[in-house]
PAZAPA-4460 file (N, C-alpha, C; in steps of 0.05 Angstrom, whole numbers, plus 32768, in hexadecimal, padded with zeros to 4 digits):
% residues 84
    n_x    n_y    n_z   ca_x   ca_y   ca_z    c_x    c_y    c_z   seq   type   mol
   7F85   7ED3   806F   7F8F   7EEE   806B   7F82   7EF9   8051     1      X     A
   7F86   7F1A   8058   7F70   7F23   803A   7F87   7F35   8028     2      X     A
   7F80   7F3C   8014   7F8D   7F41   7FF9   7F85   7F61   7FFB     3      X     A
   7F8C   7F6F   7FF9   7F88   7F94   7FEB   7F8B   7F96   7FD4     4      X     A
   7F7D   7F9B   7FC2   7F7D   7F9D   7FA8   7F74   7FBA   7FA1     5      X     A
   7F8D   7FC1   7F93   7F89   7FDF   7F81   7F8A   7FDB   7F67     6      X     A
   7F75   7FF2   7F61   7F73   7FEC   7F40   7F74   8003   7F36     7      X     A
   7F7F   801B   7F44   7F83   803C   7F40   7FA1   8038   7F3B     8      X     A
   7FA4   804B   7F23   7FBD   8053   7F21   7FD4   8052   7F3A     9      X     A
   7FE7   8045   7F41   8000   804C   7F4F   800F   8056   7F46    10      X     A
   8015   8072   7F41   8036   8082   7F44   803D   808F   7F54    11      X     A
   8034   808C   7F6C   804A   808F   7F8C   803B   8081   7FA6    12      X     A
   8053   808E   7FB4   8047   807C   7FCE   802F   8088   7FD9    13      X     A
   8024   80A0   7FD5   8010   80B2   7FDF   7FF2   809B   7FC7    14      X     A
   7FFD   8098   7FB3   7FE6   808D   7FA2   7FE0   8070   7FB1    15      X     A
   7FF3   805E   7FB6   7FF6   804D   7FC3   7FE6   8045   7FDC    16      X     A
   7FEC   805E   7FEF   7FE5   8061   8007   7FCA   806A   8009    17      X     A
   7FBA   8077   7FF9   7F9F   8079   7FF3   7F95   805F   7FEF    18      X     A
   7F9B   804B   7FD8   7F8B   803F   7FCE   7F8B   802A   7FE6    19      X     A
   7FA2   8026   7FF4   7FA3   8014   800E   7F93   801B   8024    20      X     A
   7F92   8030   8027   7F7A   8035   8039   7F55   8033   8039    21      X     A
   7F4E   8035   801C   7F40   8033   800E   7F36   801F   8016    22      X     A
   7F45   8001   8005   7F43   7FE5   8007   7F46   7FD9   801A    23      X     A
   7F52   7FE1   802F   7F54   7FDB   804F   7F43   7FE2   8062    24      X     A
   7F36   7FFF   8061   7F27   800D   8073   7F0A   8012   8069    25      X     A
   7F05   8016   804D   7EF4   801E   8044   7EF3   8038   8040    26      X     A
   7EE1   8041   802B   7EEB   8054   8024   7EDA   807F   8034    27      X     A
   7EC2   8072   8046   7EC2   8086   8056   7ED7   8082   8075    28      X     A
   7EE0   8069   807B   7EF4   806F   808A   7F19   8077   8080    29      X     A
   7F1C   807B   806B   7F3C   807C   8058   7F34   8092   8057    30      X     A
   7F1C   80A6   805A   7F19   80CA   8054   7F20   80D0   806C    31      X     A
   7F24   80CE   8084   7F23   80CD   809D   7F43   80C4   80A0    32      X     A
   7F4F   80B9   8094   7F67   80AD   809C   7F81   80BD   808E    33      X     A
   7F9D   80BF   808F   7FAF   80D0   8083   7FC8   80B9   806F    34      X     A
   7FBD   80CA   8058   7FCD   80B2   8048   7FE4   80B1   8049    35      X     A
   7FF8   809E   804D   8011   809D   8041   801E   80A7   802D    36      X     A
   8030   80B9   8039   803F   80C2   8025   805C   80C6   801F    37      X     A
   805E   80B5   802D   8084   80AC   802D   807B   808B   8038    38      X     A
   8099   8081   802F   80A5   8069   8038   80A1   805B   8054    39      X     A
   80A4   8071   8067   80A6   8070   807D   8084   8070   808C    40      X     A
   806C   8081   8081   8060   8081   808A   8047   8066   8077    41      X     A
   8054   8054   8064   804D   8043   805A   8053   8028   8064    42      X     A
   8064   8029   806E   806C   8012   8085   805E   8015   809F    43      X     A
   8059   802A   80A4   8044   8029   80BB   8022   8023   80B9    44      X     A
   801D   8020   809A   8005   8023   8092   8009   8000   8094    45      X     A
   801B   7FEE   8088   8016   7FD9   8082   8019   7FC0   8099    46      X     A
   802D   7FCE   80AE   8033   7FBB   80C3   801D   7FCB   80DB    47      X     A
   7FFB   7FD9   80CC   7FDF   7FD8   80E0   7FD5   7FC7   80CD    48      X     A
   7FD7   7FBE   80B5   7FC7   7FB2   80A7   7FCB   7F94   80A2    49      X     A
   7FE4   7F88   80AA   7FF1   7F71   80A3   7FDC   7F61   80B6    50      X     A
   7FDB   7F64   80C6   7FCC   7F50   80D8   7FB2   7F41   80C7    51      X     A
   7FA8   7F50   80B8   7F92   7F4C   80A8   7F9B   7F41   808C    52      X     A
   7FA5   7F57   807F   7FB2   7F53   805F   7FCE   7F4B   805E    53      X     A
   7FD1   7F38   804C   7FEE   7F2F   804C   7FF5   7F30   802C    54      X     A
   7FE9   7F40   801B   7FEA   7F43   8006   7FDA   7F61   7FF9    55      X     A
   7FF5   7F6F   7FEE   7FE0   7F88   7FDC   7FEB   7F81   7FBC    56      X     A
   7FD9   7F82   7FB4   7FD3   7F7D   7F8F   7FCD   7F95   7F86    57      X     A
   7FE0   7F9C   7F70   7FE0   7FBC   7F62   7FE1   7FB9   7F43    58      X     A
   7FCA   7FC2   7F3D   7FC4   7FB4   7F1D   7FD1   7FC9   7F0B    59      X     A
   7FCE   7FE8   7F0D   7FE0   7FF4   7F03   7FF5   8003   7F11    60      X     A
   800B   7FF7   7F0F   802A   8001   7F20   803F   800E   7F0B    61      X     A
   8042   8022   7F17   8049   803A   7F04   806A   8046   7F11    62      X     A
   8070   8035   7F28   808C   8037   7F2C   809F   802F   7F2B    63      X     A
   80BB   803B   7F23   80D2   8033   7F1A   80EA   8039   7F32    64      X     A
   80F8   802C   7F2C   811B   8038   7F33   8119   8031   7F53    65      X     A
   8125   8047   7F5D   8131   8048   7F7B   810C   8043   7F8D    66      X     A
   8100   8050   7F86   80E7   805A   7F90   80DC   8035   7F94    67      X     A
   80D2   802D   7F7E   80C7   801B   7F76   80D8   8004   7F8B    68      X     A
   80F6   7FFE   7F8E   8103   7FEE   7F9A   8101   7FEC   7FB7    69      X     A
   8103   800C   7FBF   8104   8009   7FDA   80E1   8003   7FEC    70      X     A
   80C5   800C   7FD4   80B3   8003   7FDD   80B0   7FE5   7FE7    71      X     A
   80BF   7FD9   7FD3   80C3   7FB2   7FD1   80CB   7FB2   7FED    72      X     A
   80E6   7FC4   7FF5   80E6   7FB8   800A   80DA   7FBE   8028    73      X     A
   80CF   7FD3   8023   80B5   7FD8   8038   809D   7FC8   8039    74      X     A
   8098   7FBA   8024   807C   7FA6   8027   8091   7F8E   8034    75      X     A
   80AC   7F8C   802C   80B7   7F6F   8038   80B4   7F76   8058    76      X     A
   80C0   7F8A   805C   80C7   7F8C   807C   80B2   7F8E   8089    77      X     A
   809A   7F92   807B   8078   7F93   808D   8071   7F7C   808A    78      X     A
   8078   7F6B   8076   8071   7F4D   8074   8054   7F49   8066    79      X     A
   8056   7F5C   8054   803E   7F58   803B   8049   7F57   8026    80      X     A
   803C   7F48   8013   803F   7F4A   7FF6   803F   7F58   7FEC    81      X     A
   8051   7F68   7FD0   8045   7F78   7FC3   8043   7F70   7FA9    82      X     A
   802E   7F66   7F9E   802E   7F5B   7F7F   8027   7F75   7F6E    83      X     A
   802D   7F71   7F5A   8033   7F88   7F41   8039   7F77   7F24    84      X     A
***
C-alpha cells in the first residue's frame, strides 16, 4: 500500500481534498477532478482511494477543535491513516 503525502498548508477540508487528489491522481488529472469540500464528500474521496493508499501524511496541519476531530474520524471509517 502507498502513502499520500502533503506538504501544502492544511486549514480545511477543501485544502485537504486538493492536495489528496494531487498525490493520488496527479496533478493534470486532480484539475479535472472536484475537490472535497465537506466531511462527507472526503469520505468519498478516501474509500476510491483506500484500495491503493492506506496512509495520508500532512506535514503542515493547521486544524483544531470539532473540525480537526471529526476529520480523525472520517480517515478511521475509510480505513486510512491520518498522520499529522
Amino acid at each position: 500500500m502507498l502513502t499520500v503525502w502533503v506538504t501544502r498548508p492544511v486549514r480545511s477540508v477543501a485544502d485537504l481534498g486538493a492536495a489528496i487528489n494531487v498525490a493520488a491522481y496527479g496533478p493534470k488529472s486532480a484539475a479535472e477532478r472536484p475537490v472535497a469540500r465537506n466531511l462527507d464528500a472526503l469520505a468519498d474521496v478516501l474509500r476510491e482511494i483506500s484500495p491503493r493508499y492506506s496512509k495520508v501524511v500532512v506535514a503542515d496541519w493547521g486544524l483544531t477543535g470539532a473540525l480537526a476531530s471529526n476529520m480523525l474520524n472520517v480517515f478511521e471509517d475509510a480505513g486510512v491513516q491520518l498522520v499529522r
